[in-house]
N, C-alpha and C positions, 0 to 999 in steps of 0.2 A: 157144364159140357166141355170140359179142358180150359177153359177161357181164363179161368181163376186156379190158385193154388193158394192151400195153406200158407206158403211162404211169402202169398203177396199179403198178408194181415198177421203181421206180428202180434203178439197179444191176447188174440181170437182165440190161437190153437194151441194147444198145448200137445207137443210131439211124444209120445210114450205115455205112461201108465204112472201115476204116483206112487209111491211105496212106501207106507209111514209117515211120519209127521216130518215140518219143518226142525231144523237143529239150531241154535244158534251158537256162533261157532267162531272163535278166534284164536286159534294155533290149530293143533294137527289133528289130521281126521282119518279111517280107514274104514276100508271098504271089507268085509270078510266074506266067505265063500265057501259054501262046502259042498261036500255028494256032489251025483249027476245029473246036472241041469244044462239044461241049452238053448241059449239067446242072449241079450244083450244087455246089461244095466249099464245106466248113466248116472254120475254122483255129478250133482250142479249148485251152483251157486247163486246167491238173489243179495244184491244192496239194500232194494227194494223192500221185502219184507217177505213174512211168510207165505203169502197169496201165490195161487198158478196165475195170477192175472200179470205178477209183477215178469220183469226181465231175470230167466235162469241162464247163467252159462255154464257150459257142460266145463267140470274138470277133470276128469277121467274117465271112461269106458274097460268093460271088462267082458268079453263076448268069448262065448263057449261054442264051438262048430256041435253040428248033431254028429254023432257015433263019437264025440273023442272030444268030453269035458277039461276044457284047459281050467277051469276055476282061478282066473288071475285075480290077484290080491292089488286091488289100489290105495295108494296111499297119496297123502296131498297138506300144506301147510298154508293157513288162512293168518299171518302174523301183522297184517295190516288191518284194518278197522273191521270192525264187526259184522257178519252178515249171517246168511241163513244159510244150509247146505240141506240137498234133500234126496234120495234116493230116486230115480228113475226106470222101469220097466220096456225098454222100447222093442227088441224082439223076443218072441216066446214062440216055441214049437205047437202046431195044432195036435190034439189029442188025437183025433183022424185024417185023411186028406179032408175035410170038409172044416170050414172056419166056424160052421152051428155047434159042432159040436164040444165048440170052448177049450180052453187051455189048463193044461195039467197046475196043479197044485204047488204051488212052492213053497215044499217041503225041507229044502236045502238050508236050510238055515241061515241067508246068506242076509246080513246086516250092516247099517252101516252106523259105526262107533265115533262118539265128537268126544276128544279128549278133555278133560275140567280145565276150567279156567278162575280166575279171577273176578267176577265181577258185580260192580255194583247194580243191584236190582230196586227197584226201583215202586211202591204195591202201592194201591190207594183203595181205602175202604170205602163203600159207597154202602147207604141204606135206603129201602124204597118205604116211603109212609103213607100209611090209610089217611085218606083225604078228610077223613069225618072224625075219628077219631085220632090223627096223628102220633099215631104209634108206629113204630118200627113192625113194617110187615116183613121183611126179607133185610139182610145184611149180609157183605163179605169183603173178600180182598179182590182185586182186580190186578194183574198185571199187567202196567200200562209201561215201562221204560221200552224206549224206541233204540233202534239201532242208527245212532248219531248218523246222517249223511245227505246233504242237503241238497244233493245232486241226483234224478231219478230217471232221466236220460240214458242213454248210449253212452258209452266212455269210449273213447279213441285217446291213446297216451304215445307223444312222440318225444322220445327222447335225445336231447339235442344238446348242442355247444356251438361256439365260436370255434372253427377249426384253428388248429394252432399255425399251423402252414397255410398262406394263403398271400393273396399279392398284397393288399395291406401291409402283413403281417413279416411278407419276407418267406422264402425259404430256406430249408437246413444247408449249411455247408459242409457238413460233416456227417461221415456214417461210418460205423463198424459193427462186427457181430461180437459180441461178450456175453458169453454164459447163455448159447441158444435162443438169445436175444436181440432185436437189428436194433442197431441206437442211432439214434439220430442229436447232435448236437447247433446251436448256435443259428439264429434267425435275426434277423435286421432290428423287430422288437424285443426280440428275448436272445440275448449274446448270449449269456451264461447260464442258460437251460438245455435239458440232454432230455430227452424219450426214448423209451424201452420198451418194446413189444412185450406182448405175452411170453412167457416161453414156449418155444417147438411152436410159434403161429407169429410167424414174422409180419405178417398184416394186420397184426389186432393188436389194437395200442388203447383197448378199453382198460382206465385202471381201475383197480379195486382191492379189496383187502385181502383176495386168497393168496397162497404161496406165489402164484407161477402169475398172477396180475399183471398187467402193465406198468410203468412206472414213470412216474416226469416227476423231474429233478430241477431245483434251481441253486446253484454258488451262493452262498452267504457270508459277500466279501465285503469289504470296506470299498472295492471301485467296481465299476461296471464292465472292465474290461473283454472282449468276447474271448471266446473257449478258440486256441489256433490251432491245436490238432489232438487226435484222440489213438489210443493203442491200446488194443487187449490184450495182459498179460498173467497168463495164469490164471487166479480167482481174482484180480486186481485189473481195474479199466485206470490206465494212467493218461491225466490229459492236461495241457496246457494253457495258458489263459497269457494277456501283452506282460503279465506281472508278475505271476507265479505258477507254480506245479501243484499237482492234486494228483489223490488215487481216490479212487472210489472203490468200495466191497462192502461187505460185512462184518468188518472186523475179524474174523477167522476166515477157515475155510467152506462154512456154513452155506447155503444158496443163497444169494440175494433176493431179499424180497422187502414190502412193503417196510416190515419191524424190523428188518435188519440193514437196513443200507444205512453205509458210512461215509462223510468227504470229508477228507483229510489233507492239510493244508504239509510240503514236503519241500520247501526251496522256495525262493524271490527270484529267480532268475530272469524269466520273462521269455517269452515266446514272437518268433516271427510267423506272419502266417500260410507258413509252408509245413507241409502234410512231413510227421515225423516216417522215421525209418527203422523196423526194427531188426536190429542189425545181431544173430546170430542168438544171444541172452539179454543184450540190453537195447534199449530204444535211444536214436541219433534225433536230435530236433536242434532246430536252429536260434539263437538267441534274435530277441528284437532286434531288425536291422539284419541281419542276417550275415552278419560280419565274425562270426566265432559258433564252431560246432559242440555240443556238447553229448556227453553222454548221460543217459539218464537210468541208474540202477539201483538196485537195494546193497547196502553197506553195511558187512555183520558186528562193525566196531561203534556205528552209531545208531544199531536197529533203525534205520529208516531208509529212504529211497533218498539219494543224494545226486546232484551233476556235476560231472568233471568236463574240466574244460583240453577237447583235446586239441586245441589249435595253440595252445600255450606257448610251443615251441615254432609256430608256424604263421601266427598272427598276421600276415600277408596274405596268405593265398587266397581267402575268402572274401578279405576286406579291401585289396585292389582290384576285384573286379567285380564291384560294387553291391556285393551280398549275394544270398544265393537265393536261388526261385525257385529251383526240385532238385528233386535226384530221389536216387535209387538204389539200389545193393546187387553185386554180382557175389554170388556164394558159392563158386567152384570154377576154377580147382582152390583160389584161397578168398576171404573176403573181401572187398572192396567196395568200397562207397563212393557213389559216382554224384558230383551236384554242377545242376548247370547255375551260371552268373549271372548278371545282366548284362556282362558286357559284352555274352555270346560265349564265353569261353569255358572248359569244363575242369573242375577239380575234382581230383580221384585220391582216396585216403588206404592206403593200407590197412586194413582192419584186423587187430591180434590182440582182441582183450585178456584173454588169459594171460597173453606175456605180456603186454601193454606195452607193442605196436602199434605207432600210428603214422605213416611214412606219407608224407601228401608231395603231389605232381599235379602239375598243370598240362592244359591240353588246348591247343589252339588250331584254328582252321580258318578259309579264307571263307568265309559265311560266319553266320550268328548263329550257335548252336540255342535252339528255345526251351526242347526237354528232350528226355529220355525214357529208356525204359528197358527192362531185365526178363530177359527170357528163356529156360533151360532148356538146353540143349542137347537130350538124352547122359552119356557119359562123357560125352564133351566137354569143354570149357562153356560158362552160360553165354549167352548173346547178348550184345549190350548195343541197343539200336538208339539214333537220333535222329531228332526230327529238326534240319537245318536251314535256313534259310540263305539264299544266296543269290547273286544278282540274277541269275536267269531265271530263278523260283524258288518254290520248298521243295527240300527231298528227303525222303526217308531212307537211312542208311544204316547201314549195321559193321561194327569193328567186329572183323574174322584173323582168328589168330592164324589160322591155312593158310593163308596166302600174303599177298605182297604187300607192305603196308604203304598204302599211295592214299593219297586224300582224294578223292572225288575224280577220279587219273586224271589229276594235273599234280597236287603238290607231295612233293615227300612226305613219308613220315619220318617227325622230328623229336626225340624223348633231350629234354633238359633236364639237369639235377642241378642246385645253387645251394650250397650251407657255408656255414661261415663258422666263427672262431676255431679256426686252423692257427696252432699254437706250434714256433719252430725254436727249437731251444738255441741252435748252432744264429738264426736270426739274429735274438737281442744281445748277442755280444760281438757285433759283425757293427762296422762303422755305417757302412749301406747294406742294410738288411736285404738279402738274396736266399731264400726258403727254396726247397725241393718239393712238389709234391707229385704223389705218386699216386699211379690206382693199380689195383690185380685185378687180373680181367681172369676170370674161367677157361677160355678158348682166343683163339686168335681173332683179328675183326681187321677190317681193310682201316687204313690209314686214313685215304679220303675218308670225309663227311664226319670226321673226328673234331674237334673245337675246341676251345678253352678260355677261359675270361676270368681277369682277376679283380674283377668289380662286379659282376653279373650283366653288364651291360655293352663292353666291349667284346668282343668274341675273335680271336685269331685260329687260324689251320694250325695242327701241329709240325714242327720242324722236324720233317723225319724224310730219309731217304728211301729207307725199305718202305716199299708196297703193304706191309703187312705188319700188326702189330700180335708182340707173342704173348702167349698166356703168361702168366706169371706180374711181376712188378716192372711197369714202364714209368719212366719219369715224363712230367709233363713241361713244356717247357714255350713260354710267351712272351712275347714282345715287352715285357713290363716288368717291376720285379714287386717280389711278394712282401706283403708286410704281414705279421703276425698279427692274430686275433681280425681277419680281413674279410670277406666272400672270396671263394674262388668257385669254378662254375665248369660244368662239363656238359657238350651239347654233341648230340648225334642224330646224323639224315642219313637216311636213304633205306630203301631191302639189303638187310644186314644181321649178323647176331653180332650180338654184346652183349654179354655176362659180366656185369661188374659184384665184385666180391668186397670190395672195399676201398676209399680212399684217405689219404693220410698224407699228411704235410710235414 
């Protein structure tokens, strides 16, 4: 009286019409279909045995609406252990409106095919004997082999792991997208392991054997060192570790996948762990310490990916104030690489690999610059914003080439230049060596806030009468006199142009 339902006694009821015998079945199986028929078959499956009594789960359906026979074709693969599969009838049209008058005949041909397999079968002869005369009354074979499975229950299957991220475990510090792929590197237990999403499903980090799988990676190094920053470039993921350089691919330009992925070991340099820069064709990363910048590119004389070191000629600027912590790239109107210090103060490198320029200046202010960051600016020059700290707080500021260059409107802006082995011929045969040197300036520039220092560290005004200095070659001229192979040093303050072209001693 509604109270019960089939569904509350599994077991009892069998939903649908059986079709055929049980199959026993271990690979592929198909459903066929033909002419016009209308309602429903179900192809199910049983661990359990051939019996309606046992547990069937449905593996596909194939349902025909009335007036417009779709005949779908199911197909299905049974490659795990042995079981039955069985053909199913659950709707069928009435031959009239009335349910007495029974269902039309199927005539359709519609069956369902277990593909051969392998297997061992398993017969036992059995004979039955007259009690009185013990003779064989009846004999035959029996097929008794069971289908292996000691489990006859319900099956629920949850499939699980140790997650790799987790507070135990540590989280990634590292992420990029390479090859339609998010990766994630380096975790507090696993330093030198990288994860790679599926392809085109940056959430699914299930791995497995097809092409486009996920993928986890571990370094097969001699130290444990952790992965300090990562770049994708081209078909190649280049990344650093405290010791050495790596690319990861395929070895060609093939897709990365399970059977094809390569690590390849490119340089001893060693990494600090500041997030690299890639700076136009080649990637910028910092060595251990953070005291020397390098470039990290492919070399057509050594076929391989090599680092130059381009602080070579400039081995100060990085390393007196006391390594570097970030930076950035401004890429118009020309390159430049921006890195803050720790000691607050920022170094900026001319960037011209093709002509291999690399022209570095320092940049100081009355706060502790902590980072930065690069942001284009339609056809404009890019924006190059800092984040500074100073005694009344933090403030976020941005260098604008329009306008007046003041620090925070209290202090000037101040551009230094210091290079040294100025070599004077008329010098070394002069009893007290007195050198000239000179700069060409592009356009003219006010005399104030002009400087000069022939150690880098004393700084005098220049000795000039006119108000204005001309384009062309001015001599410079300081309280001190020059010695050949020396530093000399040119400093300029305030809202001003100066075009320097060149200096020369």
């Amino acid at each position: 009286e509604g109270a019960v339902s089939p569904a509350d006694y599994p077991g009892h009821f069998v939903r649908g019409l059986p079709i055929g015998d049980a199959l026993p079945c271990k690979g592929n199986w198909e459903f066929y279909c033909s002419g016009g028929w209308y309602g429903s078959y179900e192809v199910r499956r049983s661990y359990d045995g051939p019996g309606l009594d046992r547990e069937w789960e449905t593996r596909g359906s194939s349902f025909s609406r009335l007036g417009a026979a779709s005949n779908t074709l199911i197909t299905g693969t049974e490659s795990g252990e042995e079981c039955h599969v069985r053909l199913f009838l659950t709707r069928s049209k009435y031959v009239d409106d009335s349910l007495e008058n029974g269902f039309p005949d199927d005539t359709c041909s519609n069956k369902l095919v277990v593909s051969s397999y392998k297997h061992d079968m398993l017969l036992k002869y059995t004979e039955t004997m007259d009690e009185d005369t013990d003779v064989p009354v009846t004999s035959g074979w029996q097929y008794v082999s069971p289908i292996k499975n000691g489990f006859t229950g319900r099956r629920e299957v949850i499939d699980w792991s140790w997650c790799a991220f987790r507070p135990a475990y540590g989280y990634p510090i590292l992420a990029e997208i390479f090859g339609q792929r998010l990766v994630f590197a380096s975790t507090a237990a696993q330093p030198q392991s990288l994860w790679m999403s599926k392809t085109d499903d940056l959430n699914n980090f299930d791995t497995g054997t097809q092409d486009d799988s996920a993928l986890a990676l571990t370094l097969s190094t001699t130290s444990q060192n952790g992965i300090c920053w990562l770049m994708a470039h081209s078909f190649r993921l280049l990344l650093g570790t405290a010791d050495a350089e790596y690319i990861i691919s395929s070895g060609n330009a093939a897709s990365l996948t399970h059977a094809t992925v390569r690590v390849e070991n490119h340089g001893y340099v060693g990494s600090a762990p500041v997030p690299a820069i890639m700076a136009v064709d080649k990637v910028l990363y910092c060595e251990r310490g953070g005291g020397r910048l390098y470039q990290y590119g492919y070399d057509f004389q050594s076929d391989s990916y090599v680092s130059r070191d381009l602080t070579v000629f400039a081995d100060h600027i990085l390393a007196q104030g006391g390594g570097v912590t970030g930076g950035t790239i401004l890429r118009k109107p020309e390159a430049r690489a921006v890195f803050t210090l720790k000691d607050g103060t920022l170094a900026l490198m001319t960037y011209n690999s093709m002509h291999e320029v690399h022209c570095w200046h320092r940049y100081e202010t009355a706060g502790k610059i902590t980072s930065v960051a690069s942001l284009p600016n339609g056809t404009d020059s890019d924006s190059l914003f800092l984040a500074v700290d100073r005694e009344e707080g933090r403030y976020l500021e941005v260098i604008r080439d329009d306008d007046v260059y003041v620090d925070h409107d209290r202090e000037d802006y101040t551009s230094t230049l210091v290079t040294n082995s100025l070599t004077s011929v008329e010098a070394k045969v002069q009893k007290a060596p007195v050198a000239t040197v000179q700069v060409c300036l592009a356009g003219e520039t006010l005399v104030d806030g002009v400087e000069v220092s022939c150690d880098g560290v004393r700084w005098d005004k220049l000795d000039r009468n006119d108000r204005m200095l001309p384009p062309g070659w001015n001599n410079l001229i300081t309280s001190g006199h020059w010695d050949y192979e020396t530093v000399v040093g040119l400093r300029v303050r305030g809202d001003r142009p100066l075009r320097l072209l060149a200096l020369q001693g």
